[in-house]
N, CA, C and O of each residue as an XYZ file, in Angstrom:
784
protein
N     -24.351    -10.461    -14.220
C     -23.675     -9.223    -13.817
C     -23.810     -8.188    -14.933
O     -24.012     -8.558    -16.090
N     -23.690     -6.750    -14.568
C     -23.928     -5.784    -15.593
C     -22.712     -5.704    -16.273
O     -21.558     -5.810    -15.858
N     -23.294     -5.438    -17.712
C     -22.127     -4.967    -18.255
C     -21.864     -3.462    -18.140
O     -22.677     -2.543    -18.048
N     -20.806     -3.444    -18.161
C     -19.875     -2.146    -17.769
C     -18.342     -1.663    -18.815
O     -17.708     -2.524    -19.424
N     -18.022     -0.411    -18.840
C     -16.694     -0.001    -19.790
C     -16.033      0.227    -18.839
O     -16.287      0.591    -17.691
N     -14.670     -0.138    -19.668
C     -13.018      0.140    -18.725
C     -12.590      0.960    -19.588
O     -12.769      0.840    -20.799
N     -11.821      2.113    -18.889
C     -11.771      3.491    -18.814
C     -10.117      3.346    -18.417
O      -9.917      3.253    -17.206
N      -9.272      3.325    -19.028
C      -7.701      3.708    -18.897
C      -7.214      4.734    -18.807
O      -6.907      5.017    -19.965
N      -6.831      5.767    -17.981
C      -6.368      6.646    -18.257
C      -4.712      6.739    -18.444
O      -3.858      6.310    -17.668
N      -4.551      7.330    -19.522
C      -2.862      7.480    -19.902
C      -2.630      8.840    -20.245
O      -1.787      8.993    -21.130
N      -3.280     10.118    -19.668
C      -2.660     11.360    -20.190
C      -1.998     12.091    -19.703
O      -1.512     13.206    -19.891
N      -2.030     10.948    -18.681
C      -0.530     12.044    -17.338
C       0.997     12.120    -18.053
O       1.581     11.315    -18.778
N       1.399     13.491    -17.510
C       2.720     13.672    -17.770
C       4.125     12.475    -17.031
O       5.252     12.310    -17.496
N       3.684     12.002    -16.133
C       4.783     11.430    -15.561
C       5.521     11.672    -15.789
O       6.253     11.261    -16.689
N       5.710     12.881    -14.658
C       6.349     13.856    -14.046
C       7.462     13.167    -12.953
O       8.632     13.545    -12.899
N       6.998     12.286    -12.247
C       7.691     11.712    -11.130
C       8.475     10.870    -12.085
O       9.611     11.293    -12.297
N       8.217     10.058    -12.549
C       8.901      8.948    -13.276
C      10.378      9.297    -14.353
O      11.436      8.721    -14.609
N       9.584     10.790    -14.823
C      10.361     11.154    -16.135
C      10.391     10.738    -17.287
O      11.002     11.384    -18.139
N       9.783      9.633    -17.584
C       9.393      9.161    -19.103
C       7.917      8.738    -18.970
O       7.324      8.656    -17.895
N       7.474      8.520    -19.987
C       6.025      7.844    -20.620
C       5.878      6.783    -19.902
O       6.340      5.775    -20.437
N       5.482      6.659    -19.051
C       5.217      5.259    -17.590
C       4.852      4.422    -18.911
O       5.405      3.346    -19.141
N       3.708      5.082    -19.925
C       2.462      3.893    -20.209
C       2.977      3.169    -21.070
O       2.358      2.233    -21.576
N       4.654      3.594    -21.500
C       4.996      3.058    -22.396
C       6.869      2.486    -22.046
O       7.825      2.412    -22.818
N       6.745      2.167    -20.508
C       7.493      1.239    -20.085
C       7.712     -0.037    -20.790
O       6.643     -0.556    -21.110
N       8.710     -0.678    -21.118
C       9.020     -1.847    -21.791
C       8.962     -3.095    -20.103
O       9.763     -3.122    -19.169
N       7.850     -3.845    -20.295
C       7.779     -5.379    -19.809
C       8.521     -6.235    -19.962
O       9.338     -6.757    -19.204
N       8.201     -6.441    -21.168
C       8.950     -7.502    -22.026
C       9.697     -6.487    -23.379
O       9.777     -5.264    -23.263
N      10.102     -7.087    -24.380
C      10.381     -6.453    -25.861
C       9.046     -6.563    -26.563
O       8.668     -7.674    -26.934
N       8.302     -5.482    -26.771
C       7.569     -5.335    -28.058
C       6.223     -5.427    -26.862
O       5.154     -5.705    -27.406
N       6.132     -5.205    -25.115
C       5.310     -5.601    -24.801
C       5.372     -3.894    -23.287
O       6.038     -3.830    -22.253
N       4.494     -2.981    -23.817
C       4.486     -1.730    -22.646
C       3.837     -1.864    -21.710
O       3.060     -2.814    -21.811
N       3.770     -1.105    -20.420
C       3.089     -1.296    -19.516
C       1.489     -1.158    -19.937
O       0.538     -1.769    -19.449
N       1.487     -0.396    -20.747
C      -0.342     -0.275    -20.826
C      -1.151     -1.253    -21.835
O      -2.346     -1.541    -21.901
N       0.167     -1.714    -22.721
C      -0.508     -3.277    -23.700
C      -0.946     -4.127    -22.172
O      -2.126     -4.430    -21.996
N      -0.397     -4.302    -21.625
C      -0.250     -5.350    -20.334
C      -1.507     -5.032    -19.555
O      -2.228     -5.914    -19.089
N      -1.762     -3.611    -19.421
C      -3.247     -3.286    -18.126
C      -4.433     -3.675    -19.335
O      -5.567     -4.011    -18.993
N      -4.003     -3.582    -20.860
C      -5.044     -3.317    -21.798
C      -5.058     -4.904    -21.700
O      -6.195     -5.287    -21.426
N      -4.341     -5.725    -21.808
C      -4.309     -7.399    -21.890
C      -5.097     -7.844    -20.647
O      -5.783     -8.865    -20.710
N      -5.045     -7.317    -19.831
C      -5.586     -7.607    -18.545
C      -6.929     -7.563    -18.222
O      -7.681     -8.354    -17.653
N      -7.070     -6.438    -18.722
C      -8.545     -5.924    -18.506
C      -9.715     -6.160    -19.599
O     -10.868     -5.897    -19.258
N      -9.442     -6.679    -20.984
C      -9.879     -6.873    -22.145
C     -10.943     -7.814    -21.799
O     -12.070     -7.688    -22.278
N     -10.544     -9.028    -20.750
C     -11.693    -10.055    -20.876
C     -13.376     -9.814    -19.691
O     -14.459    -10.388    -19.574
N     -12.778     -8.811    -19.150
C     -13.658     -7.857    -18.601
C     -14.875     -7.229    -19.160
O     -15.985     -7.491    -18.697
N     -14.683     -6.343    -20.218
C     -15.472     -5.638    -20.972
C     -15.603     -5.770    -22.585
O     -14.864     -6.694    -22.925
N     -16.046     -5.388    -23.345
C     -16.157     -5.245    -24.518
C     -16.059     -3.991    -25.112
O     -15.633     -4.200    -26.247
N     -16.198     -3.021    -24.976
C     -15.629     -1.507    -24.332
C     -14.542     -1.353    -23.693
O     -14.697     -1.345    -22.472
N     -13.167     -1.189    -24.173
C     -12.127     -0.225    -23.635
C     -11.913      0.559    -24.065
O     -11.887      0.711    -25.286
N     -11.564      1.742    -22.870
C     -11.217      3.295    -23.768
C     -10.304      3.477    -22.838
O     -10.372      3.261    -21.628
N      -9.011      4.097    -23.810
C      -7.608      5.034    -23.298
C      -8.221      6.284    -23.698
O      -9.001      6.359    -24.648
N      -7.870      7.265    -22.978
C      -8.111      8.228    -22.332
C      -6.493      9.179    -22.291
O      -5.813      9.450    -21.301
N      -6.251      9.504    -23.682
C      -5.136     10.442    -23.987
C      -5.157     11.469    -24.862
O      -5.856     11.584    -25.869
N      -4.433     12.133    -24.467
C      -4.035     13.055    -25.651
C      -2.998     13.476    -26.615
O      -2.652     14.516    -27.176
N      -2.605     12.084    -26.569
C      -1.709     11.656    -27.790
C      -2.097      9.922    -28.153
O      -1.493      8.973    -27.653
N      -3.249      9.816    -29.142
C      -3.739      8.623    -29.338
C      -2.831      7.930    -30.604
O      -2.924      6.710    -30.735
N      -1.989      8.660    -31.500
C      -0.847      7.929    -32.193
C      -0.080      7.245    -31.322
O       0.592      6.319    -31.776
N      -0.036      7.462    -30.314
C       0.599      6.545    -29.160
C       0.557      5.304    -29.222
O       1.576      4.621    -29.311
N      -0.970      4.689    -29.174
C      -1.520      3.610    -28.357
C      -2.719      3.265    -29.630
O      -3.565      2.391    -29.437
N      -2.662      4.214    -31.184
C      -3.555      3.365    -31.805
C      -3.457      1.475    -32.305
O      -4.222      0.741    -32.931
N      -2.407      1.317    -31.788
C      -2.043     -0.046    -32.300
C      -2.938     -1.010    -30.986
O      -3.446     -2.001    -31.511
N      -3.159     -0.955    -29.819
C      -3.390     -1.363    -28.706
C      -4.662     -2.313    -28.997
O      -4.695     -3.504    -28.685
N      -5.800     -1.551    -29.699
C      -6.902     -2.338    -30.270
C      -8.276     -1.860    -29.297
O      -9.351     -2.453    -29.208
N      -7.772     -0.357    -28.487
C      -8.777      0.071    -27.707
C      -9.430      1.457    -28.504
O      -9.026      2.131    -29.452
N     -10.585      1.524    -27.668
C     -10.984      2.828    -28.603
C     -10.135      4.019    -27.480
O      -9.431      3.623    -26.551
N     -10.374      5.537    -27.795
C     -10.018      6.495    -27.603
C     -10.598      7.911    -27.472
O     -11.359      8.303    -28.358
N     -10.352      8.566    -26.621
C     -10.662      9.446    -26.126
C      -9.740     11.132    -26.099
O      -8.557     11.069    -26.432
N     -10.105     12.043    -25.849
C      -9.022     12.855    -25.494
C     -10.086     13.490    -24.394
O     -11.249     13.139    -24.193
N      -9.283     14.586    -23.713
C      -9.893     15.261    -22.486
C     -10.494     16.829    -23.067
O      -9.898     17.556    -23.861
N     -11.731     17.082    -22.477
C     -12.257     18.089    -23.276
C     -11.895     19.227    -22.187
O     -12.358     20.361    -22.307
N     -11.164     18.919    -21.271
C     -10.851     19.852    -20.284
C      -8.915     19.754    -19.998
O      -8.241     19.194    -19.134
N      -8.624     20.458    -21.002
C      -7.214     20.435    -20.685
C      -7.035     20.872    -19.642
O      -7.777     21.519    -18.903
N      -4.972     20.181    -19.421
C      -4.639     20.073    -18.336
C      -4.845     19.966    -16.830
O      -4.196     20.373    -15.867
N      -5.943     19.295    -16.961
C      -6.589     19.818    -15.181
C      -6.895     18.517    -15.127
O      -8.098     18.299    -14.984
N      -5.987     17.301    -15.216
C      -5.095     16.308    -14.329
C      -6.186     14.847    -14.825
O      -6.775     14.653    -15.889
N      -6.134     14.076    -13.674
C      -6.961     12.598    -14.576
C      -8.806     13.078    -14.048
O      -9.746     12.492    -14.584
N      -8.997     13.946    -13.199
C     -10.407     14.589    -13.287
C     -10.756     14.420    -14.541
O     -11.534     13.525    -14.872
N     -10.099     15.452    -15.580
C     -10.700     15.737    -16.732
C     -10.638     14.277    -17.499
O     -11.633     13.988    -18.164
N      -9.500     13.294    -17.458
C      -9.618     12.040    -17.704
C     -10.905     11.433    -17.481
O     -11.679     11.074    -18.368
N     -11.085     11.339    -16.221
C     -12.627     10.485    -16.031
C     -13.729     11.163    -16.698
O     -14.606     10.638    -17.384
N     -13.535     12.739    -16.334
C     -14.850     13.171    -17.321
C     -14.844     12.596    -18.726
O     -15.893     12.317    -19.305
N     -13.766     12.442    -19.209
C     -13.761     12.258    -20.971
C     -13.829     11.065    -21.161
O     -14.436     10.820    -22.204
N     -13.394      9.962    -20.493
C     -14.082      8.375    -20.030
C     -15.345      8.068    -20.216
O     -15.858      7.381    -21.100
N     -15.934      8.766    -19.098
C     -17.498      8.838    -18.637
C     -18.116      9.413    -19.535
O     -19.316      9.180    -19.391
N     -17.876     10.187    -20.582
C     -18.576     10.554    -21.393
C     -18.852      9.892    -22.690
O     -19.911      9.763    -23.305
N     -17.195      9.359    -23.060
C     -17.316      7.849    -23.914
C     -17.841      7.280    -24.094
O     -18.196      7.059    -25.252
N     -18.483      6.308    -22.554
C     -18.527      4.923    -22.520
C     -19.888      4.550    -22.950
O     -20.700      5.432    -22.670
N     -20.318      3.675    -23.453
C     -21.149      2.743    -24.156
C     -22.084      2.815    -22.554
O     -23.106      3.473    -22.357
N     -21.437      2.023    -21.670
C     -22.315      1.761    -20.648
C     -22.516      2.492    -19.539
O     -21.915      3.537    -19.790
N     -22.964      2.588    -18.523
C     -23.359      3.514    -17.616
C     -22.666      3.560    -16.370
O     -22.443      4.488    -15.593
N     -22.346      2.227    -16.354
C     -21.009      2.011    -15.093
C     -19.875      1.882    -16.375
O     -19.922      1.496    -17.543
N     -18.623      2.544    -15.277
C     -17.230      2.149    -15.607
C     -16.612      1.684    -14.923
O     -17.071      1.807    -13.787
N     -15.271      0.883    -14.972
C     -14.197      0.841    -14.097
C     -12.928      1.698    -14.270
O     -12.274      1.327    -15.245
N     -12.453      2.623    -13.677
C     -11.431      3.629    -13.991
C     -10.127      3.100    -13.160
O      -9.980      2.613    -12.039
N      -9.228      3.435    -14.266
C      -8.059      2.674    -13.735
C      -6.614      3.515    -14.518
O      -6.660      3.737    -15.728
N      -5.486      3.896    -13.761
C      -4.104      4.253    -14.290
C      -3.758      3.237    -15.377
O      -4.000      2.033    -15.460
N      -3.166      4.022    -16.126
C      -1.908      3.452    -17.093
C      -1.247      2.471    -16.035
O      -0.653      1.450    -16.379
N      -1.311      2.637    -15.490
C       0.454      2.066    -14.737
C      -0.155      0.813    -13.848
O       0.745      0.005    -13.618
N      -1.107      0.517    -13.423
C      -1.851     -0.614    -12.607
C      -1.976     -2.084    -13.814
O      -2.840     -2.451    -14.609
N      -0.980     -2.463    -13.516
C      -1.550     -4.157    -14.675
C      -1.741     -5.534    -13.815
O      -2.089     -6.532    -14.446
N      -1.543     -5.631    -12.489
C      -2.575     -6.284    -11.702
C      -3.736     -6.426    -10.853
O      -3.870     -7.052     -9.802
N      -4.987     -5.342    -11.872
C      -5.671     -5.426    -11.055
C      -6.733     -6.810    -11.732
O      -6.924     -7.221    -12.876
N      -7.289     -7.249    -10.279
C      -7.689     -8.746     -9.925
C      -9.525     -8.393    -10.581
O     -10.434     -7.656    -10.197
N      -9.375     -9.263    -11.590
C     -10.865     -9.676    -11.426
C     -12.043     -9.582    -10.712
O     -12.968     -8.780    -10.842
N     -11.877    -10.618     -9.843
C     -12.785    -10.764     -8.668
C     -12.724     -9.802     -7.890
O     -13.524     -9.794     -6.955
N     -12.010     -8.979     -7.995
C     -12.404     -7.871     -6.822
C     -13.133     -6.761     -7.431
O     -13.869     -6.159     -6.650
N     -13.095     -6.210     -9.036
C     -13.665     -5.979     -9.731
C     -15.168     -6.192     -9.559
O     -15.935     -5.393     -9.022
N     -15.444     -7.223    -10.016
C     -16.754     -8.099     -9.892
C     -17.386     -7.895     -8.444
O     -18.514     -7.438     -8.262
N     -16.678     -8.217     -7.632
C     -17.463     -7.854     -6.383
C     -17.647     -6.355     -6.104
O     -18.420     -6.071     -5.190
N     -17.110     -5.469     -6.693
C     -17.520     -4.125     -6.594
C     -18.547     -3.736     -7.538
O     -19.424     -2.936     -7.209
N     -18.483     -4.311     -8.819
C     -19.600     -4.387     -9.652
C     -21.386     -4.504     -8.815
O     -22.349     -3.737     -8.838
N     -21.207     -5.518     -8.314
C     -22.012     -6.146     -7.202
C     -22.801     -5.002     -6.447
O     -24.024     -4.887     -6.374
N     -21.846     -4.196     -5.911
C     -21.921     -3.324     -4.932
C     -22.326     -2.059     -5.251
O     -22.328     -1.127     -4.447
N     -22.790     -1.964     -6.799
C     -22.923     -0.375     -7.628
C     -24.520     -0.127     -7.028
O     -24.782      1.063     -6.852
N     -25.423     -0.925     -6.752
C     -26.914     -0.491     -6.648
C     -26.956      0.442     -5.695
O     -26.625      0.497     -4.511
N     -27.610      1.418     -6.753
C     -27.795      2.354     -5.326
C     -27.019      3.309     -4.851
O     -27.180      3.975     -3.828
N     -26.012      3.360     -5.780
C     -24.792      4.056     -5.271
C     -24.649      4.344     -6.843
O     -25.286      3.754     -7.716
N     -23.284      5.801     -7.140
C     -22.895      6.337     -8.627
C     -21.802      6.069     -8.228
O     -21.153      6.034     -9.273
N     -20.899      5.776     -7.154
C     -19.414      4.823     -7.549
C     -19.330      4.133     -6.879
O     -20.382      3.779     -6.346
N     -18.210      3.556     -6.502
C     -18.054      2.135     -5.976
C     -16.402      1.995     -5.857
O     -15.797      1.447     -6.779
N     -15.583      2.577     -4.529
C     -14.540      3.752     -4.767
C     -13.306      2.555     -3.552
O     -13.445      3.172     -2.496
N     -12.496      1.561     -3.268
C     -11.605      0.871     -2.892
C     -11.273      2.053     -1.480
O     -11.631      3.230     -1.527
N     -10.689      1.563     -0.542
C     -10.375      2.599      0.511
C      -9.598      1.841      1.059
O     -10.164      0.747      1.051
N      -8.526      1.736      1.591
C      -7.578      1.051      2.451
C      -6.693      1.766      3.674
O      -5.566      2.261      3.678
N      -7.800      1.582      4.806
C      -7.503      2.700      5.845
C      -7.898      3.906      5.435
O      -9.058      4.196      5.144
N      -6.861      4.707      5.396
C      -7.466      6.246      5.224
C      -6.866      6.696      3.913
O      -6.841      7.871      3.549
N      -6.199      5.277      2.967
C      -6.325      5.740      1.655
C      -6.863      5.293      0.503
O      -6.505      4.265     -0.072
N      -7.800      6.108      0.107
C      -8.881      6.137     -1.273
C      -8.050      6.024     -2.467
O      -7.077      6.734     -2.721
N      -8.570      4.959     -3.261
C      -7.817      4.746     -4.235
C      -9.299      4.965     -5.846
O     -10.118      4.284     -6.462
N      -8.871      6.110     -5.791
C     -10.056      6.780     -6.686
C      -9.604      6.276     -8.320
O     -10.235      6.539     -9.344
N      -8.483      5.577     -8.227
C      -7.914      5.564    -10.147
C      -8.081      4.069     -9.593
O      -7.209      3.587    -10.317
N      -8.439      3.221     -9.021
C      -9.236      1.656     -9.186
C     -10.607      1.499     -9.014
O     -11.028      0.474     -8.480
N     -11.366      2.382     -9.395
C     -12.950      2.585     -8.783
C     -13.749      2.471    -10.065
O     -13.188      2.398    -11.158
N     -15.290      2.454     -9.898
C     -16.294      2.274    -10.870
C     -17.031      3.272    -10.572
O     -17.432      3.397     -9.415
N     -17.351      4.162    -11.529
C     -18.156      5.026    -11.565
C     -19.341      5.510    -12.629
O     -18.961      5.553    -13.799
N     -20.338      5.777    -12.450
C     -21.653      5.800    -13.338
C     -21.670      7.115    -13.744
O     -21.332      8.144    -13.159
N     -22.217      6.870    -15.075
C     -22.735      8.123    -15.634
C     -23.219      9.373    -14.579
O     -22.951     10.554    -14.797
N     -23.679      9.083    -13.866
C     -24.190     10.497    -12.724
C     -23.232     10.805    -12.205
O     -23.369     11.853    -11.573
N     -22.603     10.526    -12.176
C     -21.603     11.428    -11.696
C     -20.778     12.759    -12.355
O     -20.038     13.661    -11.962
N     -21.526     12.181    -13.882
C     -20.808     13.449    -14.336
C     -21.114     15.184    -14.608
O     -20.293     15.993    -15.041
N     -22.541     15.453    -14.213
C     -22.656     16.647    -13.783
C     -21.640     17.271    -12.552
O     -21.036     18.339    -12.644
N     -21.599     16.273    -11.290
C     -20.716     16.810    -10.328
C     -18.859     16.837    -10.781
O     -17.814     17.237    -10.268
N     -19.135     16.401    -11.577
C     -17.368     16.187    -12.231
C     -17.392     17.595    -12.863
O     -16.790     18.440    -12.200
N     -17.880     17.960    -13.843
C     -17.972     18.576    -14.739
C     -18.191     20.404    -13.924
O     -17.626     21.425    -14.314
N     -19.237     20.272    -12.677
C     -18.939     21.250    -12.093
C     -17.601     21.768    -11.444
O     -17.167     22.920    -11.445
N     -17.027     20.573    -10.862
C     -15.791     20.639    -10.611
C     -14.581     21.235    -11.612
O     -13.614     21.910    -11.258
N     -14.871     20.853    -12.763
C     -13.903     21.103    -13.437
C     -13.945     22.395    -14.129
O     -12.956     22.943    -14.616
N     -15.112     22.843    -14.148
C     -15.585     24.409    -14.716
C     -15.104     25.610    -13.734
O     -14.791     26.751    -14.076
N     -15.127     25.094    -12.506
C     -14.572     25.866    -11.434
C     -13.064     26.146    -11.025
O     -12.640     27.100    -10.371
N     -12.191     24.830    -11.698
C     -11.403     24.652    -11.609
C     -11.293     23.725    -10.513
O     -10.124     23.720    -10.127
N     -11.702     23.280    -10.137
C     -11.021     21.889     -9.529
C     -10.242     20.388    -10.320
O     -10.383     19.815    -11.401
N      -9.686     20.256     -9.521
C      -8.511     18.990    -10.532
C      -8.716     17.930     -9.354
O      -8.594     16.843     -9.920
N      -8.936     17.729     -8.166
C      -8.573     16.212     -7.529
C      -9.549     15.179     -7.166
O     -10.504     15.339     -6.406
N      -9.178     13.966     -7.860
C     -10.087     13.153     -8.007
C     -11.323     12.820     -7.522
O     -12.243     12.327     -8.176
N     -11.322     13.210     -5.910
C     -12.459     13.062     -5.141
C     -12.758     14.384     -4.593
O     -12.919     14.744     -3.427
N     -12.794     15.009     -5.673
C     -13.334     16.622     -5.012
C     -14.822     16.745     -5.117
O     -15.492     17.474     -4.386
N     -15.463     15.718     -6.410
C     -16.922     15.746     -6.331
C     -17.714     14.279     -5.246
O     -18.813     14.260     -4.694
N     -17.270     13.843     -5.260
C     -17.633     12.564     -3.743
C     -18.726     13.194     -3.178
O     -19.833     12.673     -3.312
N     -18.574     14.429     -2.449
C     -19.691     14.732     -1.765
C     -21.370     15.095     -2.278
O     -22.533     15.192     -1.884
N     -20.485     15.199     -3.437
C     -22.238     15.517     -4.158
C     -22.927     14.657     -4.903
O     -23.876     14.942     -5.634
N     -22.242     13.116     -4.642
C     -22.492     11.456     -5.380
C     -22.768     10.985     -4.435
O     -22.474     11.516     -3.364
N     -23.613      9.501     -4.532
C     -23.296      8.294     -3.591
C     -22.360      7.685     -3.500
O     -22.487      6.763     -4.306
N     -21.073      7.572     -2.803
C     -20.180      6.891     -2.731
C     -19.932      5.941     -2.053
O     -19.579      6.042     -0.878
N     -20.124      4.426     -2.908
C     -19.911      2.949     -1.283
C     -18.352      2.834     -1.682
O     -17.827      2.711     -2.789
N     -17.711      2.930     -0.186
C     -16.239      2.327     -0.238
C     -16.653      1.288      0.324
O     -17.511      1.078      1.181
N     -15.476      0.223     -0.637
C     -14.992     -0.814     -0.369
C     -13.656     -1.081      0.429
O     -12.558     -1.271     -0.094
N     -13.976     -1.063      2.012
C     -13.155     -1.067      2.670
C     -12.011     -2.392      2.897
O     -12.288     -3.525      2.502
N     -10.668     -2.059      3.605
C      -9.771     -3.070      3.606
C     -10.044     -4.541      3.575
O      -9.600     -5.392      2.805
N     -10.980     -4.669      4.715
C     -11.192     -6.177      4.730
C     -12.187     -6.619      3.786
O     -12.510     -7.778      4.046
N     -12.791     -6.155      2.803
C     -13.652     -6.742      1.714
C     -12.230     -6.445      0.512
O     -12.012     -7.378     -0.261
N     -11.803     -5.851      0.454
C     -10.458     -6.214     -0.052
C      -9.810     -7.128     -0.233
O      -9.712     -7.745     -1.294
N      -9.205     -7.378      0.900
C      -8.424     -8.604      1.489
C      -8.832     -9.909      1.595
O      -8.183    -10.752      2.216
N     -10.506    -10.267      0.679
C     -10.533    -11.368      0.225
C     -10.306    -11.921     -0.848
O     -10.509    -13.114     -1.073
N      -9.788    -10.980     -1.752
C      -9.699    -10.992     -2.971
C      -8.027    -10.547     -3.618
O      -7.396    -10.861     -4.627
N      -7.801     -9.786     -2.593
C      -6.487     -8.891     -2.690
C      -5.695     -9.188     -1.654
O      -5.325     -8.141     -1.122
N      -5.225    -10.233     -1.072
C      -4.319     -9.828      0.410
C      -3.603     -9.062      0.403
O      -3.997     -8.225      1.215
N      -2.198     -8.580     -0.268
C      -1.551     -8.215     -0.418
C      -1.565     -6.448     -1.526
O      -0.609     -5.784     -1.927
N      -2.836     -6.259     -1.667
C      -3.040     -5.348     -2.291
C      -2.544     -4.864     -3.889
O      -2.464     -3.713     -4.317
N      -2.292     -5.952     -4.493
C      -1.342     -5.912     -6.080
C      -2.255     -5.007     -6.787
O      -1.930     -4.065     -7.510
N      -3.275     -5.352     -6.531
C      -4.188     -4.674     -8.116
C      -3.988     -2.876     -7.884
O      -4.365     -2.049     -8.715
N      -3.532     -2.649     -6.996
C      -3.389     -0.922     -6.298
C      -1.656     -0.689     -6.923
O      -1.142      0.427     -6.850
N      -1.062     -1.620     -7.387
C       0.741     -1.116     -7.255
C       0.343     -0.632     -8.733
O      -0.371     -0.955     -9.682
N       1.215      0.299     -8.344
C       1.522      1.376     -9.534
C       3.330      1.495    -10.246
O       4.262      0.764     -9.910
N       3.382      2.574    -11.220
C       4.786      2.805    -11.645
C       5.242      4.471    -11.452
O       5.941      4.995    -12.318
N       4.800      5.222    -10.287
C       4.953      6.644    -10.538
C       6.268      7.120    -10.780
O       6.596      8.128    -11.405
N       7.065      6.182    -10.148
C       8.367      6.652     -9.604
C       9.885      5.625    -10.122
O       9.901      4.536     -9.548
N      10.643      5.776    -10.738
C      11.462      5.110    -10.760
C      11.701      4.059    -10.028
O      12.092      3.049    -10.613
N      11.518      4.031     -8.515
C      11.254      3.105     -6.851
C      10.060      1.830     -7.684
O      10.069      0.626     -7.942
N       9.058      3.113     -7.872
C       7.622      1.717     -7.713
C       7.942      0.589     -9.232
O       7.546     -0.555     -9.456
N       8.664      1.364     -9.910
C       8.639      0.367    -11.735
C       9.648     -0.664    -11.025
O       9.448     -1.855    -11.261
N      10.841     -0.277    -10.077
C      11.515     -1.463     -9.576
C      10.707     -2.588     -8.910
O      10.904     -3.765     -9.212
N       9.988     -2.289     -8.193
C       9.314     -2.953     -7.208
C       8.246     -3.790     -8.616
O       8.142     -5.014     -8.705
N       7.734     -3.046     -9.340
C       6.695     -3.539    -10.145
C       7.105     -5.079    -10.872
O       6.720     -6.246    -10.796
N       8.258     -4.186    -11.705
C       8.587     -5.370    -12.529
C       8.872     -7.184    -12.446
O       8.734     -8.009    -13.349
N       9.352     -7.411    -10.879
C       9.308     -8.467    -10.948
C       8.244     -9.035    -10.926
O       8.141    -10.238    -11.165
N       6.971     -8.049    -10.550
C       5.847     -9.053    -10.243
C       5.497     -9.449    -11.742
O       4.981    -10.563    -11.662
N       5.536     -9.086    -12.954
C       4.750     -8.623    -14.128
C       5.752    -10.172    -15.206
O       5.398    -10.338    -16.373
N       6.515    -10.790    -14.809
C       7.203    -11.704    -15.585
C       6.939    -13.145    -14.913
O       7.439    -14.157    -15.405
């Protein structure tokens, strides 16, 4: 299988939440994004957080990034990812996601030929912050973002994009964990028991 970089993004305001999601307490001495960074470590050899406050998270043991396109949301995140990374595919993923599954990973890996991402879809919702995306893509990012565009799949149309629809999912994921997030005060409830 190819090797590939994991791409964290942590420079959202969490706004909904009201505090630093990425730096939710798990355990004592253990945040939500040590936990996605613990997770995802045996994956790649290449991790990059993707902030703009890296005194944050220099202890974590990942490398780092900042966004060369302020404020204009986790777009400019992936651009500054994708521009990082060692390798040519990535896997892009929230702060706030710390079960996402291996094998479903891998089988999207699988699925990059031929295609510049490789983008999860469940019904009619695209889950663009669990996806893999290649270096080519970043001219169409980058136009986007010069123009001012901010939402994640605003350049899609001008890439190859294979979704990985529900039921190639659901062999790997029944229940969809590797997608739960912490935006909201609601979802960190729901989260936490799974994470102990």
């Amino acid at each position: 299988m190819q090797a590939f970089s994991i791409i964290i993004l942590a420079g959202g305001a969490s706004q909904r939440m009201g505090v630093n999601k990425a730096l939710l307490e798990i355990t004592p001495g253990e945040t939500l994004l040590a936990r996605v960074v613990r997770n995802l470590q045996p994956l790649s050899q290449d991790v990059i957080i993707v902030s703009n406050s890296p005194d944050l998270y220099a202890h974590l043991g990942a490398r780092q990034t900042s966004d060369q396109f302020l404020g204009a949301g986790p777009l400019a995140g992936l651009h500054a990812g994708l521009t990082a990374a060692e390798h040519e595919w990535s896997l892009v993923v929230a702060c706030d996601m710390p079960l996402v599954d291996h094998r479903l990973v891998r089988y999207m890996v699988l699925l990059s030929e031929g295609h510049d991402a490789v983008v999860p879809r469940r019904g009619q919702e695209i889950e663009p912050l669990h996806a893999l995306y290649s270096k080519a893509c970043l001219p169409a990012i980058s136009r986007q973002l010069e123009s001012g565009g901010r939402r994640m799949i605003s350049f899609f149309p001008a890439v190859r994009v294979r979704f990985v629809e529900s039921r190639e999912i659901a062999i790997f994921d029944l229940n969809g964990a590797s997608f739960a997030n912490a935006n909201t005060p609601d979802d960190w409830n729901r989260l936490k028991p799974l994470l102990t």
